[in-house]
C-alpha positions, 0 to 999 in steps of 0.5 A: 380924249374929252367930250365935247358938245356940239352946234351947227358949227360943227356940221361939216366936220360931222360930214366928214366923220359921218362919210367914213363910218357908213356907207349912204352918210348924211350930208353937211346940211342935214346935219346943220338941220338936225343940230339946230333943231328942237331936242338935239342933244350932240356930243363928240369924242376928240383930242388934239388932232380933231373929232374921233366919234360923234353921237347925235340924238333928238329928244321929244317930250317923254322920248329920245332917239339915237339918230347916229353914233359914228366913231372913225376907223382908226379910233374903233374897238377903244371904248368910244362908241359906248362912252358917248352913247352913255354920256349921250343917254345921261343928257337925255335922262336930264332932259327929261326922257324916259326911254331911248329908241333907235335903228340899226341895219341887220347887218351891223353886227358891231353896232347891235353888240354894242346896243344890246351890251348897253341893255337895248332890246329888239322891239320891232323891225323896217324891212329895206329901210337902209338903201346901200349903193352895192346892193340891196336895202337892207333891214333895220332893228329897231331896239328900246331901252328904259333911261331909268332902272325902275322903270321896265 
């Protein structure tokens, strides 16, 4: 596995990937957007055989946050997910961001494990802020994490 970073290019593979981890997944367009735009820091997880996890984050003076993390099917449970968040957030520290933000339904419960074992905390919550198309919208975390040990 190597990490690999990422560009507009990339958006139709990210698409796709994107599709199999989430059920309302963003669309190639949204992610040619996001990685063109300012504060985009986007690596992936990939061998021969193509992409097996992505992060996505965005970065804005002081702050960064994980917009998506997505690991396919066949490649879960390996260590990936934490590997490019821990990649991803060292690219934010050197950009210059002190703290990490990001949501996560409540239903999650992998990706909650995986944040708060990366020490995130709960500092609030978005009532029905995931539509789902088999039922209801559901809640997100919101979860902060410090980038630097000082700070608290």
């Amino acid at each position: 596995m190597r990490l690999i970073a990422l560009n507009g290019d990339h958006a139709h593979a990210l698409a796709a990937l994107h599709a199999q981890a989430f059920e309302t997944p963003w669309n190639e367009q949204a992610f040619a957007e996001l990685l063109g735009g300012p504060g985009a820091i986007a690596l992936a997880a990939g061998d021969e055989g193509g992409l097996l996890g992505f992060i996505l984050l965005r970065a804005v003076a002081d702050e960064v946050e994980i917009l998506t993390l997505a690991v396919a099917r066949a490649h879960r449970r390996q260590g990936l997910a934490r590997a490019l968040l821990d990649a991803g957030l060292a690219l934010a520290v050197q950009s210059g961001a002190g703290r990490a933000f990001l949501e996560v339904a409540v239903d999650n419960l992998a990706a909650i494990g995986l944040y708060e074992g990366a020490d995130f905390v709960r500092i609030g919550r978005r009532p029905a802020y995931y539509a789902r198309k088999s039922g209801p919208p559901v809640d997100a975390l919101v979860l902060s994490r410090a980038l630097h040990p000082a700070d608290p």
